[in-house]
mmCIF entry with sequence, helices, sheets and N, C-alpha, C, O atoms, coordinates in Angstrom:
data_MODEL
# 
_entry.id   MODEL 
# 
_entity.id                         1 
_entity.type                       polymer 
_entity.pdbx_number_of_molecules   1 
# 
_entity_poly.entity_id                      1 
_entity_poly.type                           'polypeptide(L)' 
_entity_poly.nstd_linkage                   no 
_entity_poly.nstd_monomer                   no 
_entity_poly.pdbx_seq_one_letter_code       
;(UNK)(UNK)(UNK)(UNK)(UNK)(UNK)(UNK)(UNK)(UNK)(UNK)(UNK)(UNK)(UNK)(UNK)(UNK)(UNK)
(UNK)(UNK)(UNK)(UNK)(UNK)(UNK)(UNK)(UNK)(UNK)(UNK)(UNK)(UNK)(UNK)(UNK)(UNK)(UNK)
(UNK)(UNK)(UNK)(UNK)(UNK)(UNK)(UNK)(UNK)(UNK)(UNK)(UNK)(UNK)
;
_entity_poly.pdbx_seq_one_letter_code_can   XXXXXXXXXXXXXXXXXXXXXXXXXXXXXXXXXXXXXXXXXXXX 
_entity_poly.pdbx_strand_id                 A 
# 
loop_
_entity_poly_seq.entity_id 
_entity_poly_seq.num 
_entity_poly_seq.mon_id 
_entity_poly_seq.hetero 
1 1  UNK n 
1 2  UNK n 
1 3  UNK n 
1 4  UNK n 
1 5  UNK n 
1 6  UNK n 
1 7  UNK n 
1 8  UNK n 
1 9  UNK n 
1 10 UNK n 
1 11 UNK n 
1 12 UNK n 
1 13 UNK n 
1 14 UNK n 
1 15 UNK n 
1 16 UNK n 
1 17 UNK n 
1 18 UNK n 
1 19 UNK n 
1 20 UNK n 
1 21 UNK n 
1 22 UNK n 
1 23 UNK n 
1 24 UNK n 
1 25 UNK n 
1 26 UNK n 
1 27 UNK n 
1 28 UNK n 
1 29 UNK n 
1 30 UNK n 
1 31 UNK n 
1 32 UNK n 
1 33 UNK n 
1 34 UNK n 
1 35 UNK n 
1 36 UNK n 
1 37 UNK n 
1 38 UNK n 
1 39 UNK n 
1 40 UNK n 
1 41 UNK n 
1 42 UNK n 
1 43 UNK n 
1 44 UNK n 
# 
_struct_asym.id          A 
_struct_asym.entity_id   1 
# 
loop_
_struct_conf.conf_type_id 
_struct_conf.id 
_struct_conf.pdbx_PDB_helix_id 
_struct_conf.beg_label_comp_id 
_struct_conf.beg_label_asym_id 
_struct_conf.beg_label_seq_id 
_struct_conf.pdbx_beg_PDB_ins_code 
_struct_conf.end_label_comp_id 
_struct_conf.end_label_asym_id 
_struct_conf.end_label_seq_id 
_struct_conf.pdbx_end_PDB_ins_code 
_struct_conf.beg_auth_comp_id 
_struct_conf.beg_auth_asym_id 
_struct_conf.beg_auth_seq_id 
_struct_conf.end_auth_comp_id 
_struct_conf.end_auth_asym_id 
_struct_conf.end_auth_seq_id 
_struct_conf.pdbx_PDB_helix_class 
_struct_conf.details 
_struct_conf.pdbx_PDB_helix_length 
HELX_P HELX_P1 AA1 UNK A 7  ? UNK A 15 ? UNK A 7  UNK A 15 1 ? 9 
HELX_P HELX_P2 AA2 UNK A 21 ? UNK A 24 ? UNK A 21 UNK A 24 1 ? 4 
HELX_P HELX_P3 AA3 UNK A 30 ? UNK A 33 ? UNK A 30 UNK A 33 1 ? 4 
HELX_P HELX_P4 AA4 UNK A 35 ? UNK A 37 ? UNK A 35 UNK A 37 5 ? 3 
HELX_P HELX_P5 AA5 UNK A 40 ? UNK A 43 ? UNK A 40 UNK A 43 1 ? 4 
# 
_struct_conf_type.id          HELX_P 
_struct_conf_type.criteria    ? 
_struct_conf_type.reference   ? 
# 
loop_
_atom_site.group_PDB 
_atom_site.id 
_atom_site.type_symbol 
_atom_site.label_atom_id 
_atom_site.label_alt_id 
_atom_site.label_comp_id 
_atom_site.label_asym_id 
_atom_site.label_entity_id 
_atom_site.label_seq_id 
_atom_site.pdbx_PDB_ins_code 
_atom_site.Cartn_x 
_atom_site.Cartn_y 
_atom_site.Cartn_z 
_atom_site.occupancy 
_atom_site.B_iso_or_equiv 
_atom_site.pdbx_formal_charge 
_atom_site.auth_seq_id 
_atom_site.auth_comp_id 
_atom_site.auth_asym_id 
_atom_site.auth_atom_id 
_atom_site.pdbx_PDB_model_num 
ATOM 1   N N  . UNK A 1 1  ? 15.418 27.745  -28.854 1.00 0.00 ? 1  UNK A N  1 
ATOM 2   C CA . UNK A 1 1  ? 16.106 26.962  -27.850 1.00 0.00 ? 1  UNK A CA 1 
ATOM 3   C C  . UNK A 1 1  ? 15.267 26.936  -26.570 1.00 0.00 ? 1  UNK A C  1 
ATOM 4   O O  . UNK A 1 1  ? 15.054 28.064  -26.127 1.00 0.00 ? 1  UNK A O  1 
ATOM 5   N N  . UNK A 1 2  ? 14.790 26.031  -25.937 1.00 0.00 ? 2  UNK A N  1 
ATOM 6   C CA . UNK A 1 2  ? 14.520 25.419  -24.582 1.00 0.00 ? 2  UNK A CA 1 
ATOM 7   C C  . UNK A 1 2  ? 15.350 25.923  -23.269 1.00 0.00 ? 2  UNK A C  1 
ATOM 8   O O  . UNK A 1 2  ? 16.574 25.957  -23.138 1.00 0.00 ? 2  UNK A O  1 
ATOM 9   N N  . UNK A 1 3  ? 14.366 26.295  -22.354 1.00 0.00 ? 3  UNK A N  1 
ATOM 10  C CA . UNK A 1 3  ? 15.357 26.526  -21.208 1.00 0.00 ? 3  UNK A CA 1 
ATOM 11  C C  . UNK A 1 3  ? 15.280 25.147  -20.498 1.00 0.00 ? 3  UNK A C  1 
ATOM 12  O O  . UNK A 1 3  ? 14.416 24.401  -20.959 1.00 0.00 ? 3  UNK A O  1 
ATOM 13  N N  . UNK A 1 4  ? 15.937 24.715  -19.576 1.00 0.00 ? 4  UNK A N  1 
ATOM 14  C CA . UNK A 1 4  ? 16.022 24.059  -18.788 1.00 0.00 ? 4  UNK A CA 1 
ATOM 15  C C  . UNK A 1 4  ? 15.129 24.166  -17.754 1.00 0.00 ? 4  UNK A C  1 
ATOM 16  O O  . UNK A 1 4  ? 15.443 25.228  -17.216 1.00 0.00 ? 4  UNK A O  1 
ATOM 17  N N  . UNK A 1 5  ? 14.011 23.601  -17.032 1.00 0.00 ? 5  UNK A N  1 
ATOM 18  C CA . UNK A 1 5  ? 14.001 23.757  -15.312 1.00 0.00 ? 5  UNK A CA 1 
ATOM 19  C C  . UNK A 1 5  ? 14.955 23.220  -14.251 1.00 0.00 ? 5  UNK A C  1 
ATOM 20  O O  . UNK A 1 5  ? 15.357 22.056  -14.262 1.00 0.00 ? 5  UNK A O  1 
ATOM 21  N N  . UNK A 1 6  ? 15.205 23.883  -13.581 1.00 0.00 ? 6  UNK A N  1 
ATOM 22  C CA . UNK A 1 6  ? 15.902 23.581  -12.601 1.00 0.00 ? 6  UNK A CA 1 
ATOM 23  C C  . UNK A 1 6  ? 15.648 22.275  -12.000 1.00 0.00 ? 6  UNK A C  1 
ATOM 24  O O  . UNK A 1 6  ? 14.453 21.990  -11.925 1.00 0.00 ? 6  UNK A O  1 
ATOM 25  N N  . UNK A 1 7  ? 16.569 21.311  -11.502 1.00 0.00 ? 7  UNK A N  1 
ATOM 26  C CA . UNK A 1 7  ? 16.380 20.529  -10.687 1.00 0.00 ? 7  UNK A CA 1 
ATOM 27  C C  . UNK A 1 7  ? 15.441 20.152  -9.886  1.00 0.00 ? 7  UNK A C  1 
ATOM 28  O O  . UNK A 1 7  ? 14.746 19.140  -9.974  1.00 0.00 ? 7  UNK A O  1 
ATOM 29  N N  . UNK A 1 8  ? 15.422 20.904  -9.161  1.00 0.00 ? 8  UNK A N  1 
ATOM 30  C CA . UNK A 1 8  ? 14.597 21.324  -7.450  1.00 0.00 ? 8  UNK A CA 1 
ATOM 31  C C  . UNK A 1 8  ? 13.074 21.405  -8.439  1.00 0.00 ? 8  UNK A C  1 
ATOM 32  O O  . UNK A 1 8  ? 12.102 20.679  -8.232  1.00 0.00 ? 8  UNK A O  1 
ATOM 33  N N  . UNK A 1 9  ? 13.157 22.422  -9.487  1.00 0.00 ? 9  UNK A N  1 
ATOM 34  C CA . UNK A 1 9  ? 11.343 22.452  -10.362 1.00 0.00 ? 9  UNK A CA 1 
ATOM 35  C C  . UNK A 1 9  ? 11.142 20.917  -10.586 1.00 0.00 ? 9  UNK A C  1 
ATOM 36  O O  . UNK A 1 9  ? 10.337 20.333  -9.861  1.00 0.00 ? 9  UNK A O  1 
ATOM 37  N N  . UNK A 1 10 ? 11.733 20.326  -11.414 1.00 0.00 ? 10 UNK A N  1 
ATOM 38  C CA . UNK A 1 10 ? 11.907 18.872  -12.090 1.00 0.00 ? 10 UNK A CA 1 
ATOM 39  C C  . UNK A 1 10 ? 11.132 17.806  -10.844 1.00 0.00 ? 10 UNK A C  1 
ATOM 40  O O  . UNK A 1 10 ? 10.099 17.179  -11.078 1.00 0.00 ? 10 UNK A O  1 
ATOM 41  N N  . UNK A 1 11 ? 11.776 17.773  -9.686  1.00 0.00 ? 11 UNK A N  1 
ATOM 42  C CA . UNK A 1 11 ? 11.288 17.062  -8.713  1.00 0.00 ? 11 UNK A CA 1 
ATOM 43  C C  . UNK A 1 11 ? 10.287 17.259  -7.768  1.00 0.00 ? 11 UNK A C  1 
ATOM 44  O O  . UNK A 1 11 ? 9.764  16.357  -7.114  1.00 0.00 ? 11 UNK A O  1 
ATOM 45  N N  . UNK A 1 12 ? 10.019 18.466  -7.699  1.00 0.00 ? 12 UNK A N  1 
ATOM 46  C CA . UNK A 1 12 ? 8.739  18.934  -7.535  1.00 0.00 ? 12 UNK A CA 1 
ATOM 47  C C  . UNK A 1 12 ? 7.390  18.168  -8.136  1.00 0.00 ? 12 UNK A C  1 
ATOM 48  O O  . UNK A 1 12 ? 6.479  17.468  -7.693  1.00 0.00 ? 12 UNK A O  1 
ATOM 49  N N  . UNK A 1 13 ? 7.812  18.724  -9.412  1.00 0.00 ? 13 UNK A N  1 
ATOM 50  C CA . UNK A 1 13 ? 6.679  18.575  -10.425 1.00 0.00 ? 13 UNK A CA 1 
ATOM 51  C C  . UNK A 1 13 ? 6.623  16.795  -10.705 1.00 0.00 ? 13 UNK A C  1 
ATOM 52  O O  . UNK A 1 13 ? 5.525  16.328  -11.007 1.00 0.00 ? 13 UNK A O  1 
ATOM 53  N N  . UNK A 1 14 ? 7.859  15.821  -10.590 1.00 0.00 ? 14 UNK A N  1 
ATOM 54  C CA . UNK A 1 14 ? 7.445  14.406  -10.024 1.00 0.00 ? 14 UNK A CA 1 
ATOM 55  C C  . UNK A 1 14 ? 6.645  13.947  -8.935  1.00 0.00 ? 14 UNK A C  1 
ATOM 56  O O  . UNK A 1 14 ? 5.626  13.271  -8.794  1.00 0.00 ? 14 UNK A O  1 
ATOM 57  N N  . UNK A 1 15 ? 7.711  14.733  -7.996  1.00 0.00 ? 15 UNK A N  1 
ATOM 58  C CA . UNK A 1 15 ? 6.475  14.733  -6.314  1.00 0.00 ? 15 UNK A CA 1 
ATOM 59  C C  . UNK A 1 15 ? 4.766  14.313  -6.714  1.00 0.00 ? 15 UNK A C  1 
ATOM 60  O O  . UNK A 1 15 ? 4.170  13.276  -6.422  1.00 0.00 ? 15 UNK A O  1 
ATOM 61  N N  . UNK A 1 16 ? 4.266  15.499  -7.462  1.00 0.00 ? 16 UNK A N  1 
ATOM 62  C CA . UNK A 1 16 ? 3.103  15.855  -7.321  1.00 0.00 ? 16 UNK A CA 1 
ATOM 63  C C  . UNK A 1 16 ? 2.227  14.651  -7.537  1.00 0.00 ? 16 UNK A C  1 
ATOM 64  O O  . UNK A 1 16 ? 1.111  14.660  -7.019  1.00 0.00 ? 16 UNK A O  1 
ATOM 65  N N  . UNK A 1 17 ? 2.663  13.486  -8.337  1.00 0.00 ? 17 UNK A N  1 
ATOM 66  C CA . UNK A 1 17 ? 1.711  12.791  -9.337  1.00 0.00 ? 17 UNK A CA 1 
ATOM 67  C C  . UNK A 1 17 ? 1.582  11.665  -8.306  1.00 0.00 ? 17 UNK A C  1 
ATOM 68  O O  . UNK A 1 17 ? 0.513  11.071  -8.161  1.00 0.00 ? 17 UNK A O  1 
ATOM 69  N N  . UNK A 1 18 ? 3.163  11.244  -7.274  1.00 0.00 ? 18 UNK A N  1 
ATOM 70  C CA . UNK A 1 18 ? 3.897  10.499  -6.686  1.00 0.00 ? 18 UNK A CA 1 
ATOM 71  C C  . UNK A 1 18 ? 2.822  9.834   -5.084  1.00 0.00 ? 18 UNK A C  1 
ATOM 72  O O  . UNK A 1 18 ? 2.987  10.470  -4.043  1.00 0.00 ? 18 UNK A O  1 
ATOM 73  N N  . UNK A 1 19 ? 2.064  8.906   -5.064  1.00 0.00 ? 19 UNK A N  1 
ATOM 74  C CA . UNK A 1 19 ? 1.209  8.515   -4.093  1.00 0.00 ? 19 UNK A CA 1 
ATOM 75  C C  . UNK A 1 19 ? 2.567  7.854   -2.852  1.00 0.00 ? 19 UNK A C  1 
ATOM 76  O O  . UNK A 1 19 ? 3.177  6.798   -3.024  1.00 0.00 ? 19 UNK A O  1 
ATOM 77  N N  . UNK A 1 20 ? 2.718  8.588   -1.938  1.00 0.00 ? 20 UNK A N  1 
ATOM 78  C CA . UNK A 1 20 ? 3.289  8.009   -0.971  1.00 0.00 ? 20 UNK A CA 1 
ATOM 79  C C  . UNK A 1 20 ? 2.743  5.891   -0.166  1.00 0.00 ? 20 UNK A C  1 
ATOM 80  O O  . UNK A 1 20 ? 1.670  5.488   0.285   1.00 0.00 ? 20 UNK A O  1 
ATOM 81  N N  . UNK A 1 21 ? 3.664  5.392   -0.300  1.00 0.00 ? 21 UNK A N  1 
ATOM 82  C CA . UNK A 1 21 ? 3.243  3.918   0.271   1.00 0.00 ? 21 UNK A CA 1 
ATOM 83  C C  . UNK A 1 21 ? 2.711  3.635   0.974   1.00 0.00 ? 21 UNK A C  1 
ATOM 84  O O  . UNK A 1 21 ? 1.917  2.747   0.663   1.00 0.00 ? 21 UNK A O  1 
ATOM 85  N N  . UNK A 1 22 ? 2.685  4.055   2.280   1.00 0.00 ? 22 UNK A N  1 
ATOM 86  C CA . UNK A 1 22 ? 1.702  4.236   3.128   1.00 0.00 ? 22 UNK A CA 1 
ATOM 87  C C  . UNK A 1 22 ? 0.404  4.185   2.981   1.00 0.00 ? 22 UNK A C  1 
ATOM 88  O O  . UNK A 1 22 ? -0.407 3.405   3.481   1.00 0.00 ? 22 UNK A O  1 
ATOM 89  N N  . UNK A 1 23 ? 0.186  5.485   1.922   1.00 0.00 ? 23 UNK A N  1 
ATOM 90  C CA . UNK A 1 23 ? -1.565 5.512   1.739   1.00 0.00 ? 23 UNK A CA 1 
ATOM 91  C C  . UNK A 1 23 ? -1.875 4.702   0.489   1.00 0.00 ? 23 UNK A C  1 
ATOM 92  O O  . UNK A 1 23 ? -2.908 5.142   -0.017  1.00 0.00 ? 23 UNK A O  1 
ATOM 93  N N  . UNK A 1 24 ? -1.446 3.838   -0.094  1.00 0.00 ? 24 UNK A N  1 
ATOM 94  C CA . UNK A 1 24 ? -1.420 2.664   -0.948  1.00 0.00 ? 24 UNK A CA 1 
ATOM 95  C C  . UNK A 1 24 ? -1.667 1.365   -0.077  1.00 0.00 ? 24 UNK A C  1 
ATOM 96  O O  . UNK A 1 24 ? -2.397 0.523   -0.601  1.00 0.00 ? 24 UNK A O  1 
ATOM 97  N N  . UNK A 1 25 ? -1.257 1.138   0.940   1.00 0.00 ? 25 UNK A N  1 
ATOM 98  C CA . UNK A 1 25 ? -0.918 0.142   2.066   1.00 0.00 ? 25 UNK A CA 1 
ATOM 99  C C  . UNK A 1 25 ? -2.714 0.157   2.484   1.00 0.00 ? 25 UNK A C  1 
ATOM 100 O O  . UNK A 1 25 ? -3.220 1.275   2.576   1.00 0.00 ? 25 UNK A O  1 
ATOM 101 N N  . UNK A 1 26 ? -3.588 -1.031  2.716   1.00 0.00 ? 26 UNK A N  1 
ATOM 102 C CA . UNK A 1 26 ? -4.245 -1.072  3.965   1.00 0.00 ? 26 UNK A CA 1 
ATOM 103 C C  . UNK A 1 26 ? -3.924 -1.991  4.999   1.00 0.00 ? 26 UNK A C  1 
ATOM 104 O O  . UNK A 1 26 ? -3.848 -3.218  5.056   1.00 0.00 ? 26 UNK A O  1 
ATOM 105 N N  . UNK A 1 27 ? -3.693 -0.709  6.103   1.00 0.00 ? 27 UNK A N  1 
ATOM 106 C CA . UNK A 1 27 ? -3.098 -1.553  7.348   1.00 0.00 ? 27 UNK A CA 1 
ATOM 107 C C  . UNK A 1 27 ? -3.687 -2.468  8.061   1.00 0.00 ? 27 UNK A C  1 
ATOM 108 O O  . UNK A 1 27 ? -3.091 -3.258  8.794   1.00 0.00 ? 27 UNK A O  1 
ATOM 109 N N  . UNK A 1 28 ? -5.060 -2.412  7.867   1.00 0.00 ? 28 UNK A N  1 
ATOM 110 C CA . UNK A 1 28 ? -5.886 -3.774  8.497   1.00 0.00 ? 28 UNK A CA 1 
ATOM 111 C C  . UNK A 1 28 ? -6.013 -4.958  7.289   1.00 0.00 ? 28 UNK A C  1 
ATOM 112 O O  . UNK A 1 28 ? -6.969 -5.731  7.339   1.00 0.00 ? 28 UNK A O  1 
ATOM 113 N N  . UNK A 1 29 ? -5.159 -5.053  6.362   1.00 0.00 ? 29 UNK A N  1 
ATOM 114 C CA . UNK A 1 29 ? -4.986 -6.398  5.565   1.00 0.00 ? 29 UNK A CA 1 
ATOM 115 C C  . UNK A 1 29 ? -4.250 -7.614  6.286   1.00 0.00 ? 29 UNK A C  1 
ATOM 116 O O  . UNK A 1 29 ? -3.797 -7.090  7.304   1.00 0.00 ? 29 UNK A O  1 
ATOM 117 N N  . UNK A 1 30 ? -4.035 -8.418  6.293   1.00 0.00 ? 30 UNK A N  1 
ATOM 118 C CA . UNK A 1 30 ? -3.308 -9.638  7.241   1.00 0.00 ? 30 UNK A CA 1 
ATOM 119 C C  . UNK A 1 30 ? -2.354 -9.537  6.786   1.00 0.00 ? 30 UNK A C  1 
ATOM 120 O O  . UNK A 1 30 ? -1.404 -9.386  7.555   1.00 0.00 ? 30 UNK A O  1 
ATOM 121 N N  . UNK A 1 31 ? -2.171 -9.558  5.763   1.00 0.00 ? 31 UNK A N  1 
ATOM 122 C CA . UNK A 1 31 ? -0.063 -9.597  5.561   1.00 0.00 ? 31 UNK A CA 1 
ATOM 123 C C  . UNK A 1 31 ? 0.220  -8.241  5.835   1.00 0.00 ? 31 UNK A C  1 
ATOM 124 O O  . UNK A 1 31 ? 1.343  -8.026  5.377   1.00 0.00 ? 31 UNK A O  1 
ATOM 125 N N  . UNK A 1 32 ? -0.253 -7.185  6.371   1.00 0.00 ? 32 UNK A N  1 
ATOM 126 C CA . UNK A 1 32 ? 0.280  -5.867  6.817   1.00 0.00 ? 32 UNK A CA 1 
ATOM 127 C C  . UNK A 1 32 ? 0.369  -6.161  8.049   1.00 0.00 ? 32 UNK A C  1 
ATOM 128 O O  . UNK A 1 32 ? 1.371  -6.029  8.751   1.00 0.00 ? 32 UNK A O  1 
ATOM 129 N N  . UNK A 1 33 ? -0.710 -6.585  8.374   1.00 0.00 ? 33 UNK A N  1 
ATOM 130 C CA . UNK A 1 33 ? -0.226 -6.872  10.101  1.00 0.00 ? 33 UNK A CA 1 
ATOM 131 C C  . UNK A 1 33 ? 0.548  -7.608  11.037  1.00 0.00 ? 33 UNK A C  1 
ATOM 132 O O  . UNK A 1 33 ? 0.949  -7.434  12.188  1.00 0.00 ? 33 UNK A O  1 
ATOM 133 N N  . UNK A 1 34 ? 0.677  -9.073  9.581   1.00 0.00 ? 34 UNK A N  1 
ATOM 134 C CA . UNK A 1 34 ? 1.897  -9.583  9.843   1.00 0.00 ? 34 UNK A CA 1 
ATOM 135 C C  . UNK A 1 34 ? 3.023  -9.183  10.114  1.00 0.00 ? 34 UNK A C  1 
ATOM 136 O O  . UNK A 1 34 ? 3.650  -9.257  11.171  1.00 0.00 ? 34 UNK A O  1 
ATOM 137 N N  . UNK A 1 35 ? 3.385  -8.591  8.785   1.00 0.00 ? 35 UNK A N  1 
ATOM 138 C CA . UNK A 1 35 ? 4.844  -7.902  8.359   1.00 0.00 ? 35 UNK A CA 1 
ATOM 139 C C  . UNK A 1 35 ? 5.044  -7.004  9.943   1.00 0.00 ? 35 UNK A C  1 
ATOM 140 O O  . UNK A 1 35 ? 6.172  -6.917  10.428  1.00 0.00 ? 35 UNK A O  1 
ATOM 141 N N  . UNK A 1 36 ? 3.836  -6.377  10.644  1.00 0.00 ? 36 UNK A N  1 
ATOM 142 C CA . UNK A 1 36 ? 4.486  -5.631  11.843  1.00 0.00 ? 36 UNK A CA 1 
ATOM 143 C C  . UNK A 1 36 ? 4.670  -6.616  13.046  1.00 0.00 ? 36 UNK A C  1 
ATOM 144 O O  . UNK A 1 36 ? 5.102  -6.306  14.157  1.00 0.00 ? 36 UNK A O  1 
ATOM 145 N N  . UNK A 1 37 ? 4.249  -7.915  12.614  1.00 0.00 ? 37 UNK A N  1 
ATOM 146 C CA . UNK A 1 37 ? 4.595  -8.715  13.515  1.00 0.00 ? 37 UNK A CA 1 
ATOM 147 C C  . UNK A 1 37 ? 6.077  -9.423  13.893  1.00 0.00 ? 37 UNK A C  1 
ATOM 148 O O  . UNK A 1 37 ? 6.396  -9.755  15.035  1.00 0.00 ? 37 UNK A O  1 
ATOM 149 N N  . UNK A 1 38 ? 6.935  -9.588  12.659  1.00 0.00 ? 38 UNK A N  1 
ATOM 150 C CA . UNK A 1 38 ? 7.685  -10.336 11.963  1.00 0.00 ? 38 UNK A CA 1 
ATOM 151 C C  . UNK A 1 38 ? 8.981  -9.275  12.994  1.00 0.00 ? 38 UNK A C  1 
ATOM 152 O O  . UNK A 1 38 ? 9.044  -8.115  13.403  1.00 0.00 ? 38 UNK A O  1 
ATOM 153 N N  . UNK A 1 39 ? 9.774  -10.417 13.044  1.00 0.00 ? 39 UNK A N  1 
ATOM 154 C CA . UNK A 1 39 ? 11.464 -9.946  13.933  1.00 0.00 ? 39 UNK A CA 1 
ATOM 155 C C  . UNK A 1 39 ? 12.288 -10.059 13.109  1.00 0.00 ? 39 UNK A C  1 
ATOM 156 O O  . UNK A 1 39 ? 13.089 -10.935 12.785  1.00 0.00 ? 39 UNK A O  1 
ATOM 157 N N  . UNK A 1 40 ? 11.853 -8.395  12.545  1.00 0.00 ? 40 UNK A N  1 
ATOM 158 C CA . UNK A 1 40 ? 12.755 -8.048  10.901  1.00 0.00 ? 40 UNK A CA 1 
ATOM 159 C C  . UNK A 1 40 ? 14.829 -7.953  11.844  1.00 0.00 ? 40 UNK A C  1 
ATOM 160 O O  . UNK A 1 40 ? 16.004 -8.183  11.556  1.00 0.00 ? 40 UNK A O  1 
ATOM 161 N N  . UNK A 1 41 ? 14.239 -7.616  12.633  1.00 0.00 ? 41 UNK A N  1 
ATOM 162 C CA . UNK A 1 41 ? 16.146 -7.106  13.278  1.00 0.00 ? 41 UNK A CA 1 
ATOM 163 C C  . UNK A 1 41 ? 16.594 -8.276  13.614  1.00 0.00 ? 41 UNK A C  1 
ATOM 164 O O  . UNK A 1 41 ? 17.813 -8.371  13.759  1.00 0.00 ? 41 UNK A O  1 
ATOM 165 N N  . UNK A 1 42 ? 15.854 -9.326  13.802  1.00 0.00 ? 42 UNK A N  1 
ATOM 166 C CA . UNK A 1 42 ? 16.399 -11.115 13.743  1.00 0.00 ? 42 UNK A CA 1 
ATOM 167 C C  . UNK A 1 42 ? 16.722 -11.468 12.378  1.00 0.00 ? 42 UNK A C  1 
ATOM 168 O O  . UNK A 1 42 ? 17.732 -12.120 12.108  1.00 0.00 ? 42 UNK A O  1 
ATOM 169 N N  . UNK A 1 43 ? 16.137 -11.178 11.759  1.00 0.00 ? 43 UNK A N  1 
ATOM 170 C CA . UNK A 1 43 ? 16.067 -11.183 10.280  1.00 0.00 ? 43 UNK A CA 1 
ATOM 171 C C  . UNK A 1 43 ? 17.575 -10.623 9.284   1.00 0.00 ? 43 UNK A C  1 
ATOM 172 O O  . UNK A 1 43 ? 18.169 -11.164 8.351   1.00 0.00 ? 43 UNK A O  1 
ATOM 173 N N  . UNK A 1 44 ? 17.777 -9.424  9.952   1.00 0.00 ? 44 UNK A N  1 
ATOM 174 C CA . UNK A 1 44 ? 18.967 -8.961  9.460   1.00 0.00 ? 44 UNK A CA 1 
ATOM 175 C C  . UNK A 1 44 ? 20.702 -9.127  9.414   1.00 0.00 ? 44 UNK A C  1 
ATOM 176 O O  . UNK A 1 44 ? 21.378 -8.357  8.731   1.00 0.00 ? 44 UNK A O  1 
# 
């Protein structure tokens, strides 16, 4: 029989592989710099 890992292990061990968006993003591309241009709270 198999133990289980815990939760908290489980998501950890996702974390790790997991590239945050940001550093996927280049911020000097034109539609990035747009998008910080854009009047998202007009928008909403």
């Amino acid at each position: 029989m198999r133990t289980r890992r815990p939760a908290a292990a489980r998501i950890c061990a996702d974390e790790l592989f997991r590239s945050r968006l940001e550093n996927q993003i280049d911020l000097r591309h034109p539609l990035a710099q747009l998008s910080q241009q854009m009047p998202w709270a007009a928008l909403e």
